[in-house]
Every structure is written in C-alpha cells, then in structure tokens.
N, C-alpha and C positions, 0 to 999 in steps of 0.2 A: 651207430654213426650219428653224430651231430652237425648241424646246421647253422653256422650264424644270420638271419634273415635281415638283422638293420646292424648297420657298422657299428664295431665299438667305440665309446668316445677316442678311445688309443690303439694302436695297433699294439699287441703283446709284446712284438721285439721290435727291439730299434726304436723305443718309446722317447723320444727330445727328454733333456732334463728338464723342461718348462712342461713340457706333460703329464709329470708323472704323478700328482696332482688328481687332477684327469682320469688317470689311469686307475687309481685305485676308489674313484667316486661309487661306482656299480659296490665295492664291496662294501662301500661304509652303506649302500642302501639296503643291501640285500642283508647284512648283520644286524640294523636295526629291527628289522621283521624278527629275525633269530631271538633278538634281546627283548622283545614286546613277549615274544610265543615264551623262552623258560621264565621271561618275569615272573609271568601272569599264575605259572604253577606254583610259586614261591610266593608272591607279594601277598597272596588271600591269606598267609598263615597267620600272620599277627592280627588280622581284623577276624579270624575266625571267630572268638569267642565274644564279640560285637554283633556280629550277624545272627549266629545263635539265640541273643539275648533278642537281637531286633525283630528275627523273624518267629522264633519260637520254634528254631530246629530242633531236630533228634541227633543225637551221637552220627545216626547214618547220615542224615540230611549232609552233615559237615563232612564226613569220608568220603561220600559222594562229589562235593565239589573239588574238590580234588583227584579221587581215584576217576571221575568219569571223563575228565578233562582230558588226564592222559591215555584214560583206554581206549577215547574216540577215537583220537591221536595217532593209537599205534596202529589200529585196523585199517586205517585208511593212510597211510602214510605213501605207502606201495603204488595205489592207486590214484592216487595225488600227482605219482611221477608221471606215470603212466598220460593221467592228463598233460602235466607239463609237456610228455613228448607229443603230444597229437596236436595240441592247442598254442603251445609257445607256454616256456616257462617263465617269459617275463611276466607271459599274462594270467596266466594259474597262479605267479607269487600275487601278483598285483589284487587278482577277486580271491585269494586268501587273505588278504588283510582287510577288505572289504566286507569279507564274510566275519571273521575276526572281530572286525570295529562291530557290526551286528550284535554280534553274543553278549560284545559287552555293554550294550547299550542294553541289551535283554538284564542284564545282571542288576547294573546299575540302577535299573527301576524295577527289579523284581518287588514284588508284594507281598510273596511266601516264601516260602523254601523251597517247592515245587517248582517254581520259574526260575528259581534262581539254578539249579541242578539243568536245567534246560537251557538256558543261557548258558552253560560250561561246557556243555555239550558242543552245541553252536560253535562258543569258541573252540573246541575241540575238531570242528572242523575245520576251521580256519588255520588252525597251528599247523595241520598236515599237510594243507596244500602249500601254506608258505616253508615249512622248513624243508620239504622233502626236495623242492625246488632249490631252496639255497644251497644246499650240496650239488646239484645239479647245473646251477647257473654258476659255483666258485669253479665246477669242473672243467666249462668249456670256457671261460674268460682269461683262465690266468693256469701256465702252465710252469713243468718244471720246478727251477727253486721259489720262483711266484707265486706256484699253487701252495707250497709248502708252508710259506709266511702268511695266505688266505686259511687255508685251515688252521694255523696257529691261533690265530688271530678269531677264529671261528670257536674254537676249544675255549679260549679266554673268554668271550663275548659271554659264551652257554655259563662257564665258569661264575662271573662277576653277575650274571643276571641272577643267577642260583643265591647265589648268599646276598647279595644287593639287596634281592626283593624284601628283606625283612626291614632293613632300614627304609628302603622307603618308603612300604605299606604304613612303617610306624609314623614316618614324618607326615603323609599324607593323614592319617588319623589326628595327631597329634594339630596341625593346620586346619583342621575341619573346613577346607574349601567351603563357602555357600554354606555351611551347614551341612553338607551330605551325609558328615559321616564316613563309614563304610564303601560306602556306594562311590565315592571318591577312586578307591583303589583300583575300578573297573571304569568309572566315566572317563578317568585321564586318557584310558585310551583311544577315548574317538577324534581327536583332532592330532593325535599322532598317525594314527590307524591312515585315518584319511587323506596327510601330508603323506604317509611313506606311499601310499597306493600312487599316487602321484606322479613322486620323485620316481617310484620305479618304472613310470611310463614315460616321462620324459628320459631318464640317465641309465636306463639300464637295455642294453642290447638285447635284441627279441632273439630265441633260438629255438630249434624243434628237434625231436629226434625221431628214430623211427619208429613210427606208430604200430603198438602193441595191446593186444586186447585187456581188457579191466579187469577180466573173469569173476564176473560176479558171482558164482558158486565157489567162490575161491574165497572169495571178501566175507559172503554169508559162514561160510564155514570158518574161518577165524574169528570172526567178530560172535559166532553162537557159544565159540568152545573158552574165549577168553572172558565175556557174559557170563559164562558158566562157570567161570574159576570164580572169578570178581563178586558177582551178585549176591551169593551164600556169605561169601567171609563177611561184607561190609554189611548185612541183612540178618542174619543167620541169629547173631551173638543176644539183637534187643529182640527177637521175637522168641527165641527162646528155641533156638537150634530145630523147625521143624521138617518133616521129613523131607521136602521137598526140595530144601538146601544140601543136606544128603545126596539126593538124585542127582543134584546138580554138578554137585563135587564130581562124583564118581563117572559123571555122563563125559566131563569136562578133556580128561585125556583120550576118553574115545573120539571125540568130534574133534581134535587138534591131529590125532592120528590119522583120520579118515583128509582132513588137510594135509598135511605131508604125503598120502598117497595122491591126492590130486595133485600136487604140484610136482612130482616127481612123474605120476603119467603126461600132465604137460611136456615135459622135457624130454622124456623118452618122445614121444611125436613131434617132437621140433617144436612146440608151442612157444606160450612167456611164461613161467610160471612168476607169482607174485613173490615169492619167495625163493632166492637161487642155491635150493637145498644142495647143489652139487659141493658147492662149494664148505660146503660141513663135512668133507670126503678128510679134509686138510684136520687133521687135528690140533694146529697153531687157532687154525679159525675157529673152530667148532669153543676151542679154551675160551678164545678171547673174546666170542660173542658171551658164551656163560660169564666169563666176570662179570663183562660188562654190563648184562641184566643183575647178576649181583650186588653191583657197586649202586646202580642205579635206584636198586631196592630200596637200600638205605640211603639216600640223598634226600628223595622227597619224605619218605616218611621219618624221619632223624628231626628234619625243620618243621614237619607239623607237630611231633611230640612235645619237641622242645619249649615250641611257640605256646601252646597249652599249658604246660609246666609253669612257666614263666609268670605268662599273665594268671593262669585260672589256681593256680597254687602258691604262687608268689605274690600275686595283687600289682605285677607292672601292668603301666599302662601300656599303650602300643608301643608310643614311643622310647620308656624305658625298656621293652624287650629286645627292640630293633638296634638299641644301643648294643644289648649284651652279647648280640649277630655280629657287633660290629668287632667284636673280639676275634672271632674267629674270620672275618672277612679279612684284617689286616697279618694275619699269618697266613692266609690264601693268595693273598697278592702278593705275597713278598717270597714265597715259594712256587707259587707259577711261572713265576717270569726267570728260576733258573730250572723249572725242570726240563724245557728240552735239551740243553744242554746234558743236563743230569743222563737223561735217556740213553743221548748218543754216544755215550761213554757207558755206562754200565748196562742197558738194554732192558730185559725184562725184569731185571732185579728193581731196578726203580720202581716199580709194578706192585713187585715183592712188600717191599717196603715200604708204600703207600698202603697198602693196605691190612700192613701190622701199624701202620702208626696211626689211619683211622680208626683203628680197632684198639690202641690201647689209648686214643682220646677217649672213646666212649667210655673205657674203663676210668680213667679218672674222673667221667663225673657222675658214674656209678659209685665210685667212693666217697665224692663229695656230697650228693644227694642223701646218700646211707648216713653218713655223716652230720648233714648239718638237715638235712630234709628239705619244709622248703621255707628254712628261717638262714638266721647271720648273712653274715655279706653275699652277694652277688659274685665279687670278685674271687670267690672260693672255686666256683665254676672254668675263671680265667686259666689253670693249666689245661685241663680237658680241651677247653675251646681252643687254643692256639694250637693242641696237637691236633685237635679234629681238622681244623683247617690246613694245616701241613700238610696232614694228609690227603687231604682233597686236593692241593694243588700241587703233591707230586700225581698223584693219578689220573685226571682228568684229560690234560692235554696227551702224556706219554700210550695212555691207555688205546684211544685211538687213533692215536701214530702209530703204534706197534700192531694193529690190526691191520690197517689199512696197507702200510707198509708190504706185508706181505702176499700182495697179491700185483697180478699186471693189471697194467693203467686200462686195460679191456675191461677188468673185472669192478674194477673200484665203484662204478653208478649200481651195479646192483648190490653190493656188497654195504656202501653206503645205506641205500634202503634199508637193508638190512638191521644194521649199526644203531639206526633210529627207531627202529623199529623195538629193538632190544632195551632200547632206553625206557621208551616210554610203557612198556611194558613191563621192565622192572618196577617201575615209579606207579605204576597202577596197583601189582600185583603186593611189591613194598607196604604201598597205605591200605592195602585191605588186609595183609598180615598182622601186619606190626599194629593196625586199627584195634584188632580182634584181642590180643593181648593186653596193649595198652588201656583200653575202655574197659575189658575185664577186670584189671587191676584194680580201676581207679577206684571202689568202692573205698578201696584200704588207702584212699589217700593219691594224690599226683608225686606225691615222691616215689612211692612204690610202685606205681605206674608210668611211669618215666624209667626206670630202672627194669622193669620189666619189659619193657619195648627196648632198652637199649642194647639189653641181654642179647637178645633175638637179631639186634644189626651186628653185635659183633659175631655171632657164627659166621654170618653173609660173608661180610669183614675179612674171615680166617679162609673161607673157601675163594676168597679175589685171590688173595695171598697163594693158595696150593694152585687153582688155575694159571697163576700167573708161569709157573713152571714147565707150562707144557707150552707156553706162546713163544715165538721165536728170541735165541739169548738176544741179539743184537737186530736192530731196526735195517731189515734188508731193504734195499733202494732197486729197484727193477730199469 
C-alpha cells in the first residue's frame, strides 16, 4: 500500500493539456538520477587506462572499480526500498544522490587506488538508494498506459547512459577541464549531483509505503555470499590463485543458499523477505530474471574490454575510443526506438533475436580482431559494432517489459527489486569473469584478449537466446 504525502504537481487523470508539461517533470527528475547512477558504471571505461597510469593501479585495482560499484549496488538495492517505504522515497532518492555526489567527490580527489575503490563504493551506495526508488516513485506517480511510456522511457534512459558514457568519458578527457584529467569523469558529478537533490525536493511528490523490516541477517548474508563469488575471481588471478580464493568460491553457494532459506522462512511467518523468492515458483520469471543477469554480464564487462582494447592495444586516445562507442550507440538508438513495437507483435521472440544478434556482433569482431589484431583501420570493427548495438536495443527495453509484464500490479515493486537487483549483479559477477579471462590472456597480446573475453560473452549471449523461450510468447497486460 502506497501513500502520496504532498500533492503531485498534476493529478494522474484529467491532467489540462497546459499541464502536462507539469506532469511529466517528477519523471525527467527522477531519470536524471537513473542516468547519473548507469553513467557513472560506463563513463570510467575509457579513462580506465589513465587512472591506472595516474595512480599506479593493479589489473584488480581497475576491476574493482567497476565490479565493486555494482556489487555494492546490488546488496543493498532491496534495502534502499525498504528505506524509501519508511522514510519517503522522495527523500531516500534525494540523500541518494547526495550520498552519490560524496563518492564522487571521494574519486575525484582520490590520491591512490585504494581511495579511489572506496569512493566507488560510496558511490555504490548512493546508486541504490536512488534507483531502487525510481522504480518505486514511476510506480506510484503515473499509472496505466502512463506508466508504461515512464518505464519506456526509463529502459531508454538506462539504455543511452550504457553506451553514452563512453563518448563522454572520452570528451571529457579529450577537454581536460582545469586540467583534471581523469578526475573530470567523477567531479562533473557534484553540481549535477546536487541540482538534482534539489529539483527532487522541490518537484517531485513525497510518498511512503508500508513500513517493512531491513533484515539485516538477510543483507549480511547476500552481501558475504556474493563477496565471496566476487572477491576470488577479481583477486585470485594476480596473486596466483591461493588457497583461500578456493575457500571462497566453494563457501560462495553455501552462504547464497543458507539466504534463500532465510528468506523463504521470512515468508512462510508472514515476514518481508528482501528477496520475493515466491515469485521464482513462475517459470516465465525465474527464465527472465536468469537472462536478465545474463545479458547484464556482458553489457558492462563487453565496454570495459573493449575500452582497453582500443586504447591499451590500439593507442586511441579517450576521445578516439569514445568515437568508436559511437558506432555502436547510433545502431542502439535507431533500433530502440522500434523495439517496443517489435515486442508487441512478436513477444518473446524479439528476445530471441536480441540475443543471437548480440552474440553474432561479438562474433564479428572476433573475426576482425583475428583478422587484423590490433592494427588497419578501426572501421573494420564498424559491422560487429552496429550489430552489437542492434542488439542491445532490441533487448533492453523488450527484456524487462516482458518480465514485468507478467505479473499483477501487487507484485510489480517487489519483483522490480528484484529486476535490479539481477542487473547489477550480472554486471558485477560479468567483470570479475570476463576480468579473469581477459587479463589472463593479455600476456599473448589485447587482441587475444579481447577475443577471449568476447568468447566467454557470447555463451552468456546463447543462453539470453534459450531462456528467452521459456518467458511468456506475447507481453500479458494484467
């Protein structure tokens, strides 16, 4: 049960055509926090191999800023909402971009590498509280076919931030603001940071829901068991596989297990469980959250390889890499904006077909790599990229429409959680994989290491594609 506490600028229905305006301001606020939170996982790619040099990271140092962003991310996502319902989730989004603007103020003047992995963190908490909320605050604002074009609109945002951030990480380096550098990619965000904290206090309707426990044995036990996946893979590789990476692995599904029985005796005693395992009873859902941690695998790890590749085996500078992004961002935009329609006519097939076509991107520039390594043109790269991008923008938006879809508007805020949850924990578990491979490689060269990580995203790739068959054919409307 939800609460609206201070009016919205619009009433939902019967909004004046002079309003409407008005009416959709709450979303443009609440999408710019969205678009700050997956920038910010995407934009460090292209400065990656700058910071390294600046700070005198290790391979981990740099997986780390990335993998730990999102793994903060995913553990606390849950609990983020949680706050929202007790506290007002205008106000949870609000001191999540505030906490946000922090980390990256932490980033931006880190000294080492050590601070800088701690400042990701930071901002890893900040990304939780505001996105778990903005699913939560499109849910109670704007209903019906209005919520529908809010979450479009929401799927796009996540979309353009994903592939954006490379171009403008590059531009931003390429401009060297003040001189920063690097440091650039992270400071921009404190006078947005702290405009949108703002804007979401003056324009965005306060709301609460009903107040549900945090279960902190519930949060320590995911956050030890996915720690325990995490820590080994990105850690394991430069110290020379020791035993206590081992430990960790193997410990890793026992402590995720011993979570799922906690949260499922939650439910049996009428509890909150953090996690609403019931709903994996469905095997539409159970499909479509596995893609969706699949797909997600390879999203963020696909734009850190690449971004390495580029720069550290090609010799672009940021801003030449960000260009080469921009290939694949204009067959991203120009196939998102038909894939709902796509959807609502073929259903799960679009699914299908999203993720053989980013899977036979990757394959063409696995032949072009093999091929040219990492000399001749750039634009040899250009068929891969355009199909990689196709393919992300038939999958993105359709992917969680066709999850969401199949469930009642009761269930949608915890299944959301969920949803996000499964993101950023593909994207975690993704870069400490695909890390492990790729950096092994790289002795024999970034060609061969780029092709060996890319190896590795097209299985992912092949299993979006087989899960996509057990999620509903056609996008059910409740």
């Amino acid at each position: 049960m939800s609460t609206i506490t201070s009016p919205p600028p619009a009433a939902v229905a019967g909004v004046a055509t002079g309003d409407r305006v008005r009416h959709w301001i709450p979303l443009s606020v609440v999408l710019t926090g969205t678009f700050m939170a997956v920038l910010d996982f995407f934009i460090v790619n292209v400065a990656l191999p700058s910071m390294q040099r600046s700070l005198h990271a290790s391979p981990s140092s740099i997986e780390w800023t990335a993998a730990g962003y999102a793994l903060v991310t995913a553990v606390l996502l849950v609990a983020s909402g949680r706050l929202g319902d007790r506290f007002g989730r205008r106000a949870t989004f609000a001191a999540g971009l505030v906490v946000f603007t922090v980390g990256s103020a932490a980033c931006g003047f880190a000294p080492n590498a050590t601070t800088l992995v701690i400042g990701r963190v930071v901002q890893g908490v900040g990304c939780a509280m505001v996105s778990t909320n903005v699913m939560s605050l499109i849910g109670v604002l704007y209903v019906g076919p209005e919520r529908t074009v809010a979450l479009s609109a929401y799927a796009a945002v996540m979309g353009v931030a994903a592939i954006g951030g490379q171009l403008i990480g590059g531009a931003l380096l390429a401009l060297d603001p003040a001189g920063l550098g690097w440091r650039s990619v992270f400071l921009i965000n404190l006078p947005i940071g702290a405009v949108g904290a703002l804007a979401a206090i003056r324009l965005v309707p306060e709301s609460r829901g009903e107040a549900q426990s945090l279960d902190p044995l519930g949060i320590a036990l995911i956050t030890a068991g996915l720690c325990a996946l995490v820590l080994p893979l990105v850690e394991g590789r430069q110290l020379g596989w020791p035993l206590w990476g081992w430990l960790c692995l193997a410990a890793s599904p026992v402590i995720l297990a011993a979570f799922a029985v906690r949260q499922l005796g939650l439910s049996r005693r009428g509890g909150s469980p953090l996690l609403p395992l019931a709903l994996f009873r469905r095997r539409s859902f159970a499909a479509g959250m596995a893609a969706q941690t699949a797909f997600w695998m390879g999203q963020a790890s696909f734009f850190l390889i690449l971004a390495l590749y580029l720069q550290g085996g090609r010799g672009l500078s940021p801003i030449g890499a960000g260009g080469v992004f921009t290939i694949l961002a204009v067959s991203y935009v120009f196939v998102s904006l038909r894939a709902p329609a796509l959807a609502a006519r073929y259903g799960r097939s679009v699914i299908t077909a999203a993720g053989l076509t980013l899977a036979t991107g990757h394959l063409l520039l696995i032949g072009a790599v093999a091929l040219w390594g990492t000399g001749g043109s750039v634009l040899a790269l250009a068929p891969g990229l355009i199909t990689a991008g196709a393919g992300m923008g038939l999958a993105i938006g359709p992917l969680t429409a066709n999850l969401l879809a199949t469930l009642r508007p009761e269930q949608a805020g915890a299944a959301a959680g969920a949803l996000a949850t499964a993101q950023f924990v593909g994207s975690a578990v993704g870069v400490a994989i695909v890390g492990v491979v790729f950096f092994g490689a790289l002795h024999s060269g970034y060609d061969t290491a780029l092709q060996a990580g890319l190896a590795v995203l097209v299985g992912a790739l092949a299993l979006v594609a087989v899960l996509s068959r057990a999620m509903p054919a056609k996008e059910v409307r409740q």
